[in-house]
C-alpha positions as CSV (number, residue, x, y, z in Angstrom):
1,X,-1.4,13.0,-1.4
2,X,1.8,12.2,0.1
3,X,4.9,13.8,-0.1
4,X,8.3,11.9,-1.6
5,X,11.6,11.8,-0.2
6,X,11.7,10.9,3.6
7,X,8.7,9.4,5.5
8,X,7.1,11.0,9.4
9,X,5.3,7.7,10.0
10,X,5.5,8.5,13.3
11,X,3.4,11.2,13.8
12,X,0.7,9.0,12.8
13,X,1.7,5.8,15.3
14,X,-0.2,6.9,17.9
15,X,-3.5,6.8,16.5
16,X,-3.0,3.9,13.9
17,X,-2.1,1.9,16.7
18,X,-5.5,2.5,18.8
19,X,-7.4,1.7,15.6
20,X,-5.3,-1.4,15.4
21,X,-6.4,-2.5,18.7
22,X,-10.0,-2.4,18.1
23,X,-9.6,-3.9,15.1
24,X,-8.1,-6.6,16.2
25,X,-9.0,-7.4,19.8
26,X,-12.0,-9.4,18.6
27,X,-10.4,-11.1,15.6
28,X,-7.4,-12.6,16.8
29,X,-8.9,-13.9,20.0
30,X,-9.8,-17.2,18.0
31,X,-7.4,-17.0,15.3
32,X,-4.0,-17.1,17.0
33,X,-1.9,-18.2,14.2
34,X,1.6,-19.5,15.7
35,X,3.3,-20.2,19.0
36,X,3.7,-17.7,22.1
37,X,6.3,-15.1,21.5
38,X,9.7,-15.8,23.0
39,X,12.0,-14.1,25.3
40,X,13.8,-12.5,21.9
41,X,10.4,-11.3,21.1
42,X,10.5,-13.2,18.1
43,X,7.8,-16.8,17.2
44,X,8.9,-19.8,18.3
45,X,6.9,-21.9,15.1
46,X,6.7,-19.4,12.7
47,X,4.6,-19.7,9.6
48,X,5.0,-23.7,9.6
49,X,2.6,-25.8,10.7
50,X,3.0,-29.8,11.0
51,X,3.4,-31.1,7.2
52,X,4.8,-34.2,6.1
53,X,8.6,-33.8,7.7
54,X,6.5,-32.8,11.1
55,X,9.2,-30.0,11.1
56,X,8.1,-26.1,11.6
57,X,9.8,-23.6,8.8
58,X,10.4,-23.6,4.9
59,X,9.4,-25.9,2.8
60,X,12.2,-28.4,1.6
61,X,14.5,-30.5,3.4
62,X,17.3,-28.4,3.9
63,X,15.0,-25.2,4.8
64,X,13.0,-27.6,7.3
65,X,16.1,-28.9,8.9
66,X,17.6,-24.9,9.5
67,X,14.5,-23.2,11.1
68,X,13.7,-26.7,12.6
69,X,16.9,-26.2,15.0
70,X,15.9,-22.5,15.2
71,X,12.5,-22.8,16.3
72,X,13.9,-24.7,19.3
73,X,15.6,-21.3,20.4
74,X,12.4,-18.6,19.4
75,X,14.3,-17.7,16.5
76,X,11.8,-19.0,13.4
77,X,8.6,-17.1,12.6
78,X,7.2,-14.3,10.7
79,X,7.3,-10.6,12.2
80,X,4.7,-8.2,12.9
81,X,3.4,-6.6,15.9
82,X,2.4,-8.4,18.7
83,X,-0.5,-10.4,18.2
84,X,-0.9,-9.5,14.6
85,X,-0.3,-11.0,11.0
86,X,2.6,-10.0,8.9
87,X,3.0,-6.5,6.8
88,X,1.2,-4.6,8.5
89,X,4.1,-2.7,10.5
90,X,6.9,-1.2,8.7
91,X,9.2,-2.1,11.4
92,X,9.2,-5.2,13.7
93,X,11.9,-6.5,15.9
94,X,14.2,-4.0,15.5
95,X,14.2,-4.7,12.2
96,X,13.0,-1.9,9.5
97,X,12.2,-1.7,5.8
98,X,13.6,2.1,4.4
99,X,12.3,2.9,1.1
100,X,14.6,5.4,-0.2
101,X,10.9,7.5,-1.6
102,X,7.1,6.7,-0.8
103,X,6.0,8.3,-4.0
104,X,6.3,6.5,-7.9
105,X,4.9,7.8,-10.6
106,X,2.8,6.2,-12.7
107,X,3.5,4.2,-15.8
108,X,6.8,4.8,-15.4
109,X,9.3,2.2,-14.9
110,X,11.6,3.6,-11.5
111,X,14.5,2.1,-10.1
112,X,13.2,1.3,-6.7
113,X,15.6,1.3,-4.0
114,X,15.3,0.2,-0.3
115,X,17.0,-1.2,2.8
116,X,16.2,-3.2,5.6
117,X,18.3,-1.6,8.5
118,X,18.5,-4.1,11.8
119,X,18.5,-3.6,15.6
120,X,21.8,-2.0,15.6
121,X,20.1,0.9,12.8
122,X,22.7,-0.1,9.9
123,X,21.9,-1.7,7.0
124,X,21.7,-6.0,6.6
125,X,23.6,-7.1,4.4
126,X,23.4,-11.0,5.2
127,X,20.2,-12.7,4.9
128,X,19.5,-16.4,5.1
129,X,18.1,-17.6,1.1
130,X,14.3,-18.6,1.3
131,X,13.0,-20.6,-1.7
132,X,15.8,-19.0,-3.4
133,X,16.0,-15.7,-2.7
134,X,16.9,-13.5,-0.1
135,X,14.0,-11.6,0.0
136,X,10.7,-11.5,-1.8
137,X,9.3,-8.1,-2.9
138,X,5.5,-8.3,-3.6
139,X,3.6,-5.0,-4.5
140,X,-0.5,-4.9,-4.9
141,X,-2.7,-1.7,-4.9
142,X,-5.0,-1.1,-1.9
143,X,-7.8,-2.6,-3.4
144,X,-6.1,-5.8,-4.1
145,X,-5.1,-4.9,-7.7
146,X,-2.2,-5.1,-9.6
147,X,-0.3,-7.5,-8.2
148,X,3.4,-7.9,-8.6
149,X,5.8,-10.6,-7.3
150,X,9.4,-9.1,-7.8
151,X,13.2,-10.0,-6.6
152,X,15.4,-7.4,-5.9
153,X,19.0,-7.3,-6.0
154,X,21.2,-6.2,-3.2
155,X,24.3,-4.5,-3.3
156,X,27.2,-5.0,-0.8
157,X,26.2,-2.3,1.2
158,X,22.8,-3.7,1.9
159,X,20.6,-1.3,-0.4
160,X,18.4,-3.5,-2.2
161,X,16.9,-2.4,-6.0
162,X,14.5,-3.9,-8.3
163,X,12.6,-2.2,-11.3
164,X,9.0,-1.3,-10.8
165,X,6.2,-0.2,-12.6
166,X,3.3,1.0,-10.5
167,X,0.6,1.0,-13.4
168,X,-2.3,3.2,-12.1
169,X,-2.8,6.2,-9.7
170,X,-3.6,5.0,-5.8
171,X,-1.8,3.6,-3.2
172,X,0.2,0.7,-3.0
173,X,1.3,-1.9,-0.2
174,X,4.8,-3.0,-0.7
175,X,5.9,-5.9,1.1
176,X,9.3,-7.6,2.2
177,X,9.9,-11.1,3.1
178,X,13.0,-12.1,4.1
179,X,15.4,-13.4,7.2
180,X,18.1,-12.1,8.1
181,X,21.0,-14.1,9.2
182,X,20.5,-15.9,12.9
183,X,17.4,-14.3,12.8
184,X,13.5,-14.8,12.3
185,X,12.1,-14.6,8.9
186,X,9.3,-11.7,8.9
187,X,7.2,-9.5,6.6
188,X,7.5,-5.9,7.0
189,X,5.0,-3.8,5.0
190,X,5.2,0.1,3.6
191,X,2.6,2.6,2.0
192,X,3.9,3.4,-1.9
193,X,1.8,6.2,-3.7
194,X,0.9,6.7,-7.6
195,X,-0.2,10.2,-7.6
196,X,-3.3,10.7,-9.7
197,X,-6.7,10.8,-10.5
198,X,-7.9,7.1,-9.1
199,X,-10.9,5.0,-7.7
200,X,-10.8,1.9,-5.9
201,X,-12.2,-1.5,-8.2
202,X,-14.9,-3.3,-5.6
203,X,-13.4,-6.8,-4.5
204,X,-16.7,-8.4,-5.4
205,X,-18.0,-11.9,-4.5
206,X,-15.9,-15.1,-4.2
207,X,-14.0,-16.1,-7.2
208,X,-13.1,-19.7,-7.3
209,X,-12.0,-20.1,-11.5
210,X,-9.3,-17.7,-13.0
211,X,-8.2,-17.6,-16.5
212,X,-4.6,-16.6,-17.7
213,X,-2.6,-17.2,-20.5
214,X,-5.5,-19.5,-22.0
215,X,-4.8,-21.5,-18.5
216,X,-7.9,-21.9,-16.3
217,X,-7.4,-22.7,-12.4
218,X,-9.8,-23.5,-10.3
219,X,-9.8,-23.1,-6.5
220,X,-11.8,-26.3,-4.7
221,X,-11.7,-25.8,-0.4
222,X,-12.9,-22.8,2.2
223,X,-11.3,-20.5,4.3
224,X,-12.3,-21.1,8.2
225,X,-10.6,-18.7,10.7
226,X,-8.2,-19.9,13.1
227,X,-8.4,-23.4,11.7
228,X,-5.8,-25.2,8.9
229,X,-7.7,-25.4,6.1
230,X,-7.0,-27.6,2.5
231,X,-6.8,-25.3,-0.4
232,X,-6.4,-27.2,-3.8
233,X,-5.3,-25.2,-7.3
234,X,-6.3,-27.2,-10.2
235,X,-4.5,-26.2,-13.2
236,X,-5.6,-27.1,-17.2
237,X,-4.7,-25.9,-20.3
238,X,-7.9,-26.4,-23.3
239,X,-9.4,-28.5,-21.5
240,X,-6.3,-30.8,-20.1
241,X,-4.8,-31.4,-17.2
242,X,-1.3,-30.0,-16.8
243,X,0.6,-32.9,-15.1
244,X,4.2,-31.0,-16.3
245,X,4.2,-27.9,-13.9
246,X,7.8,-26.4,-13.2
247,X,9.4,-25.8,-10.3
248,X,9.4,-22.2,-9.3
249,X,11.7,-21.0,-6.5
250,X,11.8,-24.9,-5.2
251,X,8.2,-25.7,-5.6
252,X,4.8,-26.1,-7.8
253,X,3.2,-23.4,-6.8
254,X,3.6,-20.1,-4.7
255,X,0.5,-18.8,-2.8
256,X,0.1,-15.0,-1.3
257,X,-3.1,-14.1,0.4
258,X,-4.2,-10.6,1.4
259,X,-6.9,-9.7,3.7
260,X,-9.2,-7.0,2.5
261,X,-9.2,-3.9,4.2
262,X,-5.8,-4.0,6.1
263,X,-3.9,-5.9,3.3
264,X,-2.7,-8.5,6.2
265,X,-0.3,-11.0,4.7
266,X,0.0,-14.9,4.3
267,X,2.0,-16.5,2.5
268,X,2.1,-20.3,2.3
269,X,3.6,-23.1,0.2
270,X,2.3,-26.5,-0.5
271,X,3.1,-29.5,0.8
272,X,6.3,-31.9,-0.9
273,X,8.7,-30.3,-3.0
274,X,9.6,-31.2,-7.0
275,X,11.9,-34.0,-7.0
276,X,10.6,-35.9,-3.7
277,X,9.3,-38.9,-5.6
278,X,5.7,-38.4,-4.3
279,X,4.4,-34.8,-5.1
280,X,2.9,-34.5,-8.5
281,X,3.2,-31.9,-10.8
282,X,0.0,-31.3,-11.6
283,X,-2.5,-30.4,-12.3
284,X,-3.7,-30.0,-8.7
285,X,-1.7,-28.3,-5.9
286,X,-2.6,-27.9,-2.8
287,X,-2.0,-25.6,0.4
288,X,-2.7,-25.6,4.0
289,X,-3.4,-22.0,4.9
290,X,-5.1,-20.9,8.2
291,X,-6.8,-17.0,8.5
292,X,-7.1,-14.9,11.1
293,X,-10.6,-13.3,11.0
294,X,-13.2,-13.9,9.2
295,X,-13.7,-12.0,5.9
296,X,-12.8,-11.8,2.6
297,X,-9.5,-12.9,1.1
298,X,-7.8,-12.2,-2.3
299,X,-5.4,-14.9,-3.1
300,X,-2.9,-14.8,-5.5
301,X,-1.3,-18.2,-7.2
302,X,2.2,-18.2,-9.2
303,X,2.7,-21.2,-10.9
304,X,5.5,-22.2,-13.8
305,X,4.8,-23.7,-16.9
306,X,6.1,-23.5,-20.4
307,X,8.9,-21.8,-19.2
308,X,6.8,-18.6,-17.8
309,X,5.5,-17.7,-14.7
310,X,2.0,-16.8,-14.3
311,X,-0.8,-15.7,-11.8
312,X,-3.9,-16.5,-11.3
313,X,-6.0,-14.4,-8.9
314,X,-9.1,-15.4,-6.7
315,X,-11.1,-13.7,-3.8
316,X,-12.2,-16.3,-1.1
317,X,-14.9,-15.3,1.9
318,X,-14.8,-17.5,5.2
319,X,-17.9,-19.7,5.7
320,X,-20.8,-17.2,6.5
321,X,-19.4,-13.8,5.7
322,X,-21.3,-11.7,3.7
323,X,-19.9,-11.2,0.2
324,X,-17.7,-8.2,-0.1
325,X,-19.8,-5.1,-1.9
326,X,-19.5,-5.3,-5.7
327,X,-20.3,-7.6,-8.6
328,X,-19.6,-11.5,-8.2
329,X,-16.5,-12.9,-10.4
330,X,-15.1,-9.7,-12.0
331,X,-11.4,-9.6,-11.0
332,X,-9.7,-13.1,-11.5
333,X,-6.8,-13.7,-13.5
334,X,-4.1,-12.2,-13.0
335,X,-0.3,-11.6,-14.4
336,X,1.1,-9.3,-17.3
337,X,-0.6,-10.6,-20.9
338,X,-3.2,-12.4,-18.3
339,X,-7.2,-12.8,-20.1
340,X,-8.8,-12.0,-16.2
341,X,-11.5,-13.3,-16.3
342,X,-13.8,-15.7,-13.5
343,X,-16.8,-16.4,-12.6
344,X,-17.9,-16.7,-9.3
345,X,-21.2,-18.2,-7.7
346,X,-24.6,-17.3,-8.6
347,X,-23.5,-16.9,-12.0
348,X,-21.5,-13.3,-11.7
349,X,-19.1,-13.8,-14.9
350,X,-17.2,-11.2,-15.6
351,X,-13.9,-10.5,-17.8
352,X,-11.4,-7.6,-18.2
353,X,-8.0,-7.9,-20.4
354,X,-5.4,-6.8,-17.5
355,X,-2.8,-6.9,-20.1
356,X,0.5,-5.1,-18.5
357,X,-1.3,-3.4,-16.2
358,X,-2.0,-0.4,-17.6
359,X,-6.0,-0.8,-18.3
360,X,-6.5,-0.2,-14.4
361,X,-7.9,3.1,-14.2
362,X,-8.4,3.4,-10.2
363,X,-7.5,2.7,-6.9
364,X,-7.6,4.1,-3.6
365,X,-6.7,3.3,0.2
366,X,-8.4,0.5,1.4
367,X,-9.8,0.2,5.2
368,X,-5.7,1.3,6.2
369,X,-5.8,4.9,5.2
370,X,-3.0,6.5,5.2
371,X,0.3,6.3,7.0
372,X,2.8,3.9,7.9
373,X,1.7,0.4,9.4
374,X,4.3,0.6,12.5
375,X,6.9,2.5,13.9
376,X,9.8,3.4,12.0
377,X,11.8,3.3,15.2
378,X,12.1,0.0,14.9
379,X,11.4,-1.4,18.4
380,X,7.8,-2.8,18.1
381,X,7.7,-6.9,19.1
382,X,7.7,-9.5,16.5
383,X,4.9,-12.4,16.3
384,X,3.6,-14.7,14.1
385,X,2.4,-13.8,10.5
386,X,-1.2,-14.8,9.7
387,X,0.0,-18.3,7.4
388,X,0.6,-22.0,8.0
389,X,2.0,-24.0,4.9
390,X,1.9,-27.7,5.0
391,X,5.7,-28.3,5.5
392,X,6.6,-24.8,5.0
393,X,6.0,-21.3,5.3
394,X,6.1,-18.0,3.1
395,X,9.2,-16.9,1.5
């Protein structure tokens, strides 16, 4: 189990980043996600692809227009290593997430505390707002449980804090999505432990319904590696249509995507924005996300209605991947109070009250193993994060 206090990534760098390579070599050879790398290492198109405005970064006009005149310089993009998606590297850039501990015990609510330090190894304490925030925090167990979207707050000195609840033994991903000022927005990644008896939940087949809340979305569209593809949420309420969704952070609908195994991150937004005189709100939303590899994705919707923020949870496989081990339609749902429940194809229904979280009983580290995703150094080279939104990008 690992220790608390200070991390050694380091000493495991060396060898994480050979097992990256042959990961990856193959994958990525048909799935490049973004535009070359520029001469400040960082993506020149970032997460956006071509939407409505035809303009490459966040979602919303006033998002678009910044990274637009960014992205003209190699300044707009997610982070990760060279050549691979976002959060799987704690450090990209020169940029660096610091969690002040690696260790949380759980069940118990801690006062998480972190900082991203930049290339000149001092805290940032200006960031450019995305959809809101500053930076988006998102938390999920290795096996693509538990998921939490949080927002910290930072204090002046550039330590960020937000409460969190890791509700079952295993280890965690934590994630931070953010830009700092004049510079690229990225996704750096860190391992979190819940020490523990634990055992990893199987990801199971594709799950396309999700209940939560007495909400049922459904997920219509496929995956296909290296392409843009159309991903429509469809959300009712007993039976309805909800045509009243509420904006969220500047838009319908928020979706995160994980890749099973490494936990690589996309994040992508729909297209139109609340307000615009043409994008409905509701009951269908829909995203243009493109994947990296071929595989199994667990994707994970927030969505604002009745004054509450929900999620509903989904596992997508790309067009003629075999279905992860496990039984078919047992994880959907998703969200604190959420009835997770799904069904999947071929008739795998399945149901489990996630409540607040604390049902889970077991986890585990998923295809990453241990150790930190990157070099804590700080110097590895940014590129693009594995997620195109129709006129925008993750947070």
């Amino acid at each position: 189990m690992r220790r608390g206090g200070e991390m050694n990534g380091a000493t495991k760098v060396g060898a994480y980043v050979l097992g990256l390579a042959a990961v990856f070599g193959g994958a990525f050879g048909a799935g490049k996600l973004a535009g070359p790398v520029g001469e400040t290492g960082r993506v020149a198109a970032g997460h956006a692809t071509a939407g409505a405005s035809g303009g490459a970064g966040h979602a919303g006009g006033a998002h678009a227009g910044q990274e637009g005149a960014a992205g003209a310089t190699g300044a707009t993009g997610s982070a990760g290593a060279a050549g691979l998606p976002g959060g799987l590297q704690v450090s990209a850039g020169g940029y660096t997430l610091v969690p002040r501990t690696d260790v949380v015990e759980p069940g118990e609510e801690t006062d998480f505390r972190f900082s991203v330090t930049g290339p000149d190894g001092r805290p940032v304490t200006r960031f450019t707002p995305q959809h809101e925030k500053e930076l988006h925090f998102i938390v999920v167990r290795r096996d693509l449980t538990g998921f939490q979207h949080l927002h910290p707050s930072r204090e002046a000195d550039g330590t960020w804090s937000v409460p969190l609840t890791l509700p079952a033994p295993g280890e965690y991903r934590a994630f931070a999505d953010f830009a700092p000022e004049g510079a690229a927005g990225m996704t750096l990644g860190t391992d979190l432990s819940a020490p523990g008896d634990y055992r990893p939940e199987p990801l199971g087949g594709p799950v396309r319904t999700a209940t939560v809340d007495g909400y049922t979305v459904t997920l219509a569209g496929d995956l296909v590696p290296g392409r843009s593809s159309a991903l429509t949420l469809s959300v009712s309420r007993d039976g309805e249509p909800v045509t009243d969704l509420e904006p969220y952070l500047g838009a319908y609908g928020h979706l995160v995507a994980l890749r099973d195994g490494d936990l690589a991150y996309l994040h992508v937004h729909p297209g139109g924005e609340p307000g615009d005189g043409k994008t409905p709100a509701g009951p269908g939303i829909t995203f243009h996300a493109e994947v990296p590899s071929a595989g199994a994705y667990r994707l994970f919707l927030d969505f604002k209605h009745g004054g509450e923020v929900r999620t509903a949870e989904f596992t997508a496989v790309t067009a003629g991947t075999p279905a992860p081990a496990g039984g078919d339609g047992d994880r959907s749902g998703g969200g604190p109070g959420a009835d997770r429940s799904g069904d999947g194809p071929g008739g795998g229904d399945g149901s489990g009250a996630k409540g607040d979280g604390e049902g889970r009983d077991g986890s585990g580290a998923k295809g990453g193993g241990e150790g930190r995703d990157g070099d804590e150094g700080g110097d590895a080279t940014p590129a693009p994060e594995a997620s195109h939104g129709a006129d925008g990008h993750g947070h």
